[in-house]
Biotite code that builds the C-alpha atoms (Angstrom):
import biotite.structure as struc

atoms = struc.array([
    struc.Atom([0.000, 0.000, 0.000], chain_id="A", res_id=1, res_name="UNK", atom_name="CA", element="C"),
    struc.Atom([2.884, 2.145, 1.139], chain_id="A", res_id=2, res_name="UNK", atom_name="CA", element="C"),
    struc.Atom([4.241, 1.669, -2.178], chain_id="A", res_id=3, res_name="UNK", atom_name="CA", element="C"),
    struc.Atom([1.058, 3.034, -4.037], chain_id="A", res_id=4, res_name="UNK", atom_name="CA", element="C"),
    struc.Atom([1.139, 6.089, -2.114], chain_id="A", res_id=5, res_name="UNK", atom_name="CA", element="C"),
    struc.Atom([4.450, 6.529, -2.780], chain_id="A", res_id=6, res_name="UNK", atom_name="CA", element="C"),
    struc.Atom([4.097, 6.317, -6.581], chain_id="A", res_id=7, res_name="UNK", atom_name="CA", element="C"),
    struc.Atom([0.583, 8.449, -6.786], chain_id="A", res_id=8, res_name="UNK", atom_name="CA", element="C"),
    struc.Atom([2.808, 11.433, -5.250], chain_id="A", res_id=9, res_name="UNK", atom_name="CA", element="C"),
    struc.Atom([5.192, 10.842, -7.435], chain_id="A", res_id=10, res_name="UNK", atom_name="CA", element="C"),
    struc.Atom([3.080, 10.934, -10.423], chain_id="A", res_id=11, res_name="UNK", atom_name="CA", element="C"),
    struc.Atom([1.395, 13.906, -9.052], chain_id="A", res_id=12, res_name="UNK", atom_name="CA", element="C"),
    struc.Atom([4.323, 15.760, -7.584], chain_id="A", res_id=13, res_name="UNK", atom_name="CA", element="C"),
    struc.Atom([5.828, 15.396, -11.205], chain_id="A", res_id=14, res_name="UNK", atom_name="CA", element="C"),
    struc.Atom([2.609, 16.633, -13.168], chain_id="A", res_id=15, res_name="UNK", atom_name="CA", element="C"),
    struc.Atom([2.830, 19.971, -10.875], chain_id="A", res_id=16, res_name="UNK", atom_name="CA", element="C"),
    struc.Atom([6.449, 20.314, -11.526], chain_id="A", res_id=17, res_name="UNK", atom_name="CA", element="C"),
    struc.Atom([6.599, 20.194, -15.204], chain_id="A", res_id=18, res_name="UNK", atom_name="CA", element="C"),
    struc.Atom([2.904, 22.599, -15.543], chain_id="A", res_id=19, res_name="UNK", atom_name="CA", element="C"),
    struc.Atom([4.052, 25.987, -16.794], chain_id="A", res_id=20, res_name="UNK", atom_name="CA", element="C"),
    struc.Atom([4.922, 28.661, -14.601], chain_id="A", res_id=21, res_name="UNK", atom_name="CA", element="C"),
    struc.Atom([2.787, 31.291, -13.914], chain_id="A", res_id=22, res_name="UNK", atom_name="CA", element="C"),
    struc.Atom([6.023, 34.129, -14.169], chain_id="A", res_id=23, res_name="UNK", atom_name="CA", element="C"),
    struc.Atom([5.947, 32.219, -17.962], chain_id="A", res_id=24, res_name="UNK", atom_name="CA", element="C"),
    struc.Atom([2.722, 32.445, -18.369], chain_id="A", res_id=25, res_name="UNK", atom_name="CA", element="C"),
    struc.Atom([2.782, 36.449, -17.722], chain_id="A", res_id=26, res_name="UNK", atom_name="CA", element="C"),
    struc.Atom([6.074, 36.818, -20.313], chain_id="A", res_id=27, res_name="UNK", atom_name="CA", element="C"),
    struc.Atom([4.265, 34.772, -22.952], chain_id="A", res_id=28, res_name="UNK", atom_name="CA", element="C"),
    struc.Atom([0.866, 36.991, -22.528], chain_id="A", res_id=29, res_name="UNK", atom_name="CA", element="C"),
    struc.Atom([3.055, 39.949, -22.327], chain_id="A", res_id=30, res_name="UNK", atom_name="CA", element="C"),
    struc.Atom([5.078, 38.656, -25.764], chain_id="A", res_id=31, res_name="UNK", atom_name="CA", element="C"),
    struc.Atom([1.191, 37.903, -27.528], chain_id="A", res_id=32, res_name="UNK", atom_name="CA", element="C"),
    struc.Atom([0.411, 41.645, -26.655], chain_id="A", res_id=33, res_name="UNK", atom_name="CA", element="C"),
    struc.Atom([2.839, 43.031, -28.089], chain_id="A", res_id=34, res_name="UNK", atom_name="CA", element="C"),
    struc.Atom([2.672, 40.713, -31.480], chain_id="A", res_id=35, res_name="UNK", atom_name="CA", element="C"),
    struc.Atom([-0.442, 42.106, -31.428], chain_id="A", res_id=36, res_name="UNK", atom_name="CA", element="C"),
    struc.Atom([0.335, 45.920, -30.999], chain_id="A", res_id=37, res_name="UNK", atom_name="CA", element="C"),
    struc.Atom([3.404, 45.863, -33.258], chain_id="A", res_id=38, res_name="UNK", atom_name="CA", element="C"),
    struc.Atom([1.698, 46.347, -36.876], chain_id="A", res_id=39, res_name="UNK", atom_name="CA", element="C"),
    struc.Atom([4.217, 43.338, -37.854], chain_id="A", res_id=40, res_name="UNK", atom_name="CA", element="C"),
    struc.Atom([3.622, 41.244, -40.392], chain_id="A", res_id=41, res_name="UNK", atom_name="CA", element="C"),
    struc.Atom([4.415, 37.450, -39.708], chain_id="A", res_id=42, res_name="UNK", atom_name="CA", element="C"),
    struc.Atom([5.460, 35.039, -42.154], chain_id="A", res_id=43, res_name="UNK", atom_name="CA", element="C"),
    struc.Atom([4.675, 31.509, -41.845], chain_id="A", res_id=44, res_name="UNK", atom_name="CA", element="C"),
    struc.Atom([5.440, 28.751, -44.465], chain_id="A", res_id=45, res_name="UNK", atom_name="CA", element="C"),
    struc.Atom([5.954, 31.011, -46.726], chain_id="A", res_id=46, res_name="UNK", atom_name="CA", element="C"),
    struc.Atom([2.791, 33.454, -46.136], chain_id="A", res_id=47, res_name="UNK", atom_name="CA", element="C"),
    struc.Atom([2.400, 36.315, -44.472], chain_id="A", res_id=48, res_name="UNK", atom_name="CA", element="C"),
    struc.Atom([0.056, 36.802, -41.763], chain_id="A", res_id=49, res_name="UNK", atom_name="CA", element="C"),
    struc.Atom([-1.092, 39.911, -39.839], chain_id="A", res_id=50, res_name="UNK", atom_name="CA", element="C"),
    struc.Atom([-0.516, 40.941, -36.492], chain_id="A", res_id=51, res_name="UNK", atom_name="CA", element="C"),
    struc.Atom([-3.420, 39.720, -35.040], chain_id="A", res_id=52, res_name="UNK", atom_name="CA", element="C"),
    struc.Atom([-2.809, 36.635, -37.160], chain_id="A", res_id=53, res_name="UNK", atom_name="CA", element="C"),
    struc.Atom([0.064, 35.596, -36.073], chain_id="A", res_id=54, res_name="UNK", atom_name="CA", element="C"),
    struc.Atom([-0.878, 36.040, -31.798], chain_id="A", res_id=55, res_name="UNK", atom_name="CA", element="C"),
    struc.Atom([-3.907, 33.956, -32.856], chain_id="A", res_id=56, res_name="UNK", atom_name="CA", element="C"),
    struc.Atom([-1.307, 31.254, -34.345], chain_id="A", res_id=57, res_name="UNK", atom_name="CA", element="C"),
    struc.Atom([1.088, 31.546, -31.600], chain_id="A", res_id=58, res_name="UNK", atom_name="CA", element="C"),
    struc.Atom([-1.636, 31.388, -28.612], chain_id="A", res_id=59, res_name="UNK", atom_name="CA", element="C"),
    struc.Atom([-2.360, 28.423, -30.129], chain_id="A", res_id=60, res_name="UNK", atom_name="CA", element="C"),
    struc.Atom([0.754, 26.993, -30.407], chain_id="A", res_id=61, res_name="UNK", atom_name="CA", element="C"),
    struc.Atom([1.163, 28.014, -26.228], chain_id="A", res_id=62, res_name="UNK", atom_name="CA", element="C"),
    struc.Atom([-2.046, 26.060, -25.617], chain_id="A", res_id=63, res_name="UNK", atom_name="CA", element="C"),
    struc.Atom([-0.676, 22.874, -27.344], chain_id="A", res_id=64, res_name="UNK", atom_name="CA", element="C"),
    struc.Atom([2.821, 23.033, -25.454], chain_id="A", res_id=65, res_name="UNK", atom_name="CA", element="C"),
    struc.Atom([0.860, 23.670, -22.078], chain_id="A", res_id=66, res_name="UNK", atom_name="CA", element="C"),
    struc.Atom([-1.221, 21.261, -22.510], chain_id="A", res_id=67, res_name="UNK", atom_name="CA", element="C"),
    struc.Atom([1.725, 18.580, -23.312], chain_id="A", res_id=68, res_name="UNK", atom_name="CA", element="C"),
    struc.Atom([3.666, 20.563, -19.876], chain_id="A", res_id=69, res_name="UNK", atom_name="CA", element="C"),
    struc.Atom([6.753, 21.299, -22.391], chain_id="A", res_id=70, res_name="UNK", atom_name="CA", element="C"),
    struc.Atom([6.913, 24.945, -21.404], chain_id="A", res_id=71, res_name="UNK", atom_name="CA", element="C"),
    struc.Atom([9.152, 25.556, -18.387], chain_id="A", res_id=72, res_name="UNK", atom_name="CA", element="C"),
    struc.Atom([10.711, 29.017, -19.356], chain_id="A", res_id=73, res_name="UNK", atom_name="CA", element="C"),
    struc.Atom([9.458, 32.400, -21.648], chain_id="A", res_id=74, res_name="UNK", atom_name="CA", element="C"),
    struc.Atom([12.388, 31.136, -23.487], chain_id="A", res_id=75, res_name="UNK", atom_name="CA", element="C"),
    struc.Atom([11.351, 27.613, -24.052], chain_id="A", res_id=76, res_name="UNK", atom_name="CA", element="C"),
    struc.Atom([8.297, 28.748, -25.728], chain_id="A", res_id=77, res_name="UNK", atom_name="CA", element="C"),
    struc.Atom([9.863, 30.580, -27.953], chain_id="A", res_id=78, res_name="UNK", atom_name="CA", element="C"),
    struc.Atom([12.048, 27.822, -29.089], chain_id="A", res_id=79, res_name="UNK", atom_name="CA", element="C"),
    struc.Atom([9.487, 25.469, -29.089], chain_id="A", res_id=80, res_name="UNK", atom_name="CA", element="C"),
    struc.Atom([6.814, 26.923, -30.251], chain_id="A", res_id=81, res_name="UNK", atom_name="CA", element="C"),
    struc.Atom([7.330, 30.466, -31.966], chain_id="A", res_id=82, res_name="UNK", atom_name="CA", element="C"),
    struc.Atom([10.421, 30.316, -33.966], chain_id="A", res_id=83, res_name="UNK", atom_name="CA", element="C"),
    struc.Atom([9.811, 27.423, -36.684], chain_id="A", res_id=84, res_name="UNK", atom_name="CA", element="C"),
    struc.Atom([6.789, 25.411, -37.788], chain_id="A", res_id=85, res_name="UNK", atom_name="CA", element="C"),
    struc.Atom([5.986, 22.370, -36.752], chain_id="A", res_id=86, res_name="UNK", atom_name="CA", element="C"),
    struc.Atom([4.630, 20.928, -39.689], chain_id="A", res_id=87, res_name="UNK", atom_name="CA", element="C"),
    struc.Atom([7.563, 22.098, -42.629], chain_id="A", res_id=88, res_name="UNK", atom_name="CA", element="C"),
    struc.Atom([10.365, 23.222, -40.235], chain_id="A", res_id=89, res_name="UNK", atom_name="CA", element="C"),
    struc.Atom([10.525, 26.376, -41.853], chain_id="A", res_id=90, res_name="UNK", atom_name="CA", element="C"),
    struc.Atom([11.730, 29.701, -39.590], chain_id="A", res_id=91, res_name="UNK", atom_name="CA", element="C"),
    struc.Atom([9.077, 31.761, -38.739], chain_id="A", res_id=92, res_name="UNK", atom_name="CA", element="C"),
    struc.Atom([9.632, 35.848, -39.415], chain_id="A", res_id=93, res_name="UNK", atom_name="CA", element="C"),
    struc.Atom([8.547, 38.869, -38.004], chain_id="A", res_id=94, res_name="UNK", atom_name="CA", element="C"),
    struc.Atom([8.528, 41.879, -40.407], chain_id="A", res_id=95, res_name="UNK", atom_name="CA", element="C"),
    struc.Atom([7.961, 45.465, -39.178], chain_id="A", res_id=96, res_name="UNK", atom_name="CA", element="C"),
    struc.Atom([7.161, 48.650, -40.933], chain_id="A", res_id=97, res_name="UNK", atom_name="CA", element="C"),
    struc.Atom([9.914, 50.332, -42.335], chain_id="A", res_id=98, res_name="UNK", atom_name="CA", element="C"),
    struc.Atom([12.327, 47.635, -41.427], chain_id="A", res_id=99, res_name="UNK", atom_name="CA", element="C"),
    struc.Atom([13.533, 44.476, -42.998], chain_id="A", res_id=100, res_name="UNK", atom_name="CA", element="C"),
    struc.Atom([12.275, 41.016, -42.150], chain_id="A", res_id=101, res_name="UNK", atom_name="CA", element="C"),
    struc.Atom([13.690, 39.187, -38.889], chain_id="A", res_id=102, res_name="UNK", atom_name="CA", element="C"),
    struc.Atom([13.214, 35.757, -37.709], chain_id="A", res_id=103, res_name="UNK", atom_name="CA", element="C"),
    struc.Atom([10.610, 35.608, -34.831], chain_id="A", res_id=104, res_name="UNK", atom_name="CA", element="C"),
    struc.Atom([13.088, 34.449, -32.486], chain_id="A", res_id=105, res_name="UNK", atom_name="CA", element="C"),
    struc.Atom([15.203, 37.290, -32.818], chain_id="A", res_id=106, res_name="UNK", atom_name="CA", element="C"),
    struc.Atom([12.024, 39.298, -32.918], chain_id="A", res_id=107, res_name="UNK", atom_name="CA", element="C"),
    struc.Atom([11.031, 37.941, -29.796], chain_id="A", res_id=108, res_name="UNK", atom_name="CA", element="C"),
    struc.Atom([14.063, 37.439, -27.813], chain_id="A", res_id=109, res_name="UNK", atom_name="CA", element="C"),
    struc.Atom([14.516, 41.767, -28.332], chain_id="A", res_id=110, res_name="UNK", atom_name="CA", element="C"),
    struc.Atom([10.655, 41.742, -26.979], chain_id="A", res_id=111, res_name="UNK", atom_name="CA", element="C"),
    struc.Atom([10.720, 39.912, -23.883], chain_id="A", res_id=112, res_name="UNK", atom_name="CA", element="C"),
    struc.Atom([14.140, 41.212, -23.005], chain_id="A", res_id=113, res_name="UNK", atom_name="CA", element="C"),
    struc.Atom([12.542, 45.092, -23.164], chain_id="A", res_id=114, res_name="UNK", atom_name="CA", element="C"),
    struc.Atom([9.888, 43.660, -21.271], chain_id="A", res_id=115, res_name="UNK", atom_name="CA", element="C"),
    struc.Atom([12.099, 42.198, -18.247], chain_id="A", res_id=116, res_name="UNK", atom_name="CA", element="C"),
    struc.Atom([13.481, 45.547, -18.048], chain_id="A", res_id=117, res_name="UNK", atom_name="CA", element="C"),
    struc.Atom([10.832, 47.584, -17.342], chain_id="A", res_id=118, res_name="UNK", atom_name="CA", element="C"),
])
């Protein structure tokens, strides 16, 4: 019986562990925002997509990762889940006006770093 216990907690204690944080959870929100705000374009698989577009696409993409409890950092989203796709491999790009197109990443990486510092 001891034994059972012993494994439930483990199972459990492990399924709280690997849930996202909620410090990750505010950074990603933060990083959808301003997706949303920038007036970007966003390319994926060789389309572009509008601002709103591509937060819709990317929320999406959080959700799924959640879900699956592969998110443990801001960071680890954005590799996971918001630089390439996941069904051709391609590099996803962030284009802003005036400026020449940038991978998402890059894009993003800038983003949440000016966010940490305010």
């Amino acid at each position: 019986m001891k034994a059972w216990i012993l494994i439930g907690a483990l199972l459990f204690g492990s399924h709280a562990i690997a849930a996202t944080p909620a410090a990750t959870r505010t950074e990603v929100t933060q990083l959808m925002a301003a997706v949303d705000k920038s007036g970007c374009k966003f390319s994926r698989n060789g389309s572009w997509y509008s601002a709103a577009e591509a937060r819709a696409h990317l929320q999406k993409k959080f959700d799924y990762l959640d879900k699956k409890d592969m998110l443990t950092t801001t960071e680890s989203f954005i590799e996971k889940g918001a630089s390439t796709s996941s069904m051709s491999g391609k590099p996803y790009e962030m284009q802003c006006p005036g400026k020449p197109a940038v991978s998402s990443a890059a894009w993003l990486t800038a983003e949440l770093t000016r966010l940490r510092q305010k």
